[in-house]
N, C-alpha and C positions, 0 to 999 in steps of 0.2 A: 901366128895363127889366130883366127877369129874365134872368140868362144859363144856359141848363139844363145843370148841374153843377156851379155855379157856388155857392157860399157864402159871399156877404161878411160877414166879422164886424165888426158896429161900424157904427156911422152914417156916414152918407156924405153926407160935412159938411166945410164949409173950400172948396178946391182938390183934394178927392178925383173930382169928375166929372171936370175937366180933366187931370189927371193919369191915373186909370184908366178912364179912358172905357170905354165897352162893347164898343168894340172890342179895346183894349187887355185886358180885362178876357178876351175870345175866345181872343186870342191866348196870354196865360198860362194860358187852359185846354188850349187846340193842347200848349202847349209838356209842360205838366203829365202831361198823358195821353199823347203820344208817348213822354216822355223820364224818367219818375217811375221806372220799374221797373229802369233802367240805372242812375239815380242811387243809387237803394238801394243795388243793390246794389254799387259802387261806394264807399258809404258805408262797407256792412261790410267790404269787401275793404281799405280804409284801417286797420278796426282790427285786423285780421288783419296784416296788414303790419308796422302798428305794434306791435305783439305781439311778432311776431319780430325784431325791430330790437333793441327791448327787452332779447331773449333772446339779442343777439348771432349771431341764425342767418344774418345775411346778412353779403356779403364787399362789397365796393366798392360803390354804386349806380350806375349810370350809365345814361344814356338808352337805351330800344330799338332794336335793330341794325335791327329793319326802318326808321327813321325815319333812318337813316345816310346817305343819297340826299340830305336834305332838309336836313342842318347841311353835307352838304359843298358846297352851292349855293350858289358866289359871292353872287346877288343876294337872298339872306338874310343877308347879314353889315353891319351899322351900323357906327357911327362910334364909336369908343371913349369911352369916359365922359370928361366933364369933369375937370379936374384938383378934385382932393378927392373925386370921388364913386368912384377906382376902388377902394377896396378901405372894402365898409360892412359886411364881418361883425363890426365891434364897435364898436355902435352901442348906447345906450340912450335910452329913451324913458320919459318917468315926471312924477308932480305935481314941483309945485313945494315940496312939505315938506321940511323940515331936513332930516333921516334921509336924504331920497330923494338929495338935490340934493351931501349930501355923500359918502354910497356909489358913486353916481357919477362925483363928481372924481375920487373914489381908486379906482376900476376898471379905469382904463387903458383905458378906449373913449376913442377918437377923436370920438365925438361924441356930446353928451348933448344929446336935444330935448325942452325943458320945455312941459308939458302945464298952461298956465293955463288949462284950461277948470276 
């Protein structure tokens, strides 16, 4: 069935009915046409950001003050990370080729995860 606006590319072959059903298929239209024009623009305002970041024009980042109600809510607060996972800003991730597997030993990351795919 045709869903009007809708433009599937490509055959729709395999597990593609049960996975994107027509409903399914509705609904990323819903979501498409509500929410396309926010995401754009959203998209540019990322490289705009990242431009100035760049350029050194920002000072600290830190979350939005209006959202300050909602970190300071007890029952938003989890349980602390397992032992080894709290601190993963140096981490790397890479194949498994010579070059890769030994710039990583000698990197000083705390955890290197080999990519046999």
């Amino acid at each position: 069935m045709a869903i009007p606006g809708v433009n599937v590319l490509g055959p729709r072959n395999g597990q593609f009915n049960e996975i994107l059903t027509d409903d399914a298929l509705r609904f990323l239209a819903a979501l498409h046409r509500t929410f396309d024009k926010t995401r754009q623009s959203l998209l540019v305002a990322r490289i705009s950001v990242q431009q100035r970041l760049d350029a050194g024009q920002f000072g600290d980042l830190d979350f939005p003050p209006e959202t300050a109600h909602i970190r300071a809510d007890p029952s938003w607060i989890c349980a602390p990370p397992a032992p080894g996972l709290e601190d993963r800003r140096v981490e790397i991730t890479g194949p498994t080729d010579r070059k890769m597997v030994v710039n990583a030993l000698n990197s000083g990351a705390k955890t290197f995860m080999a990519d046999f795919e």
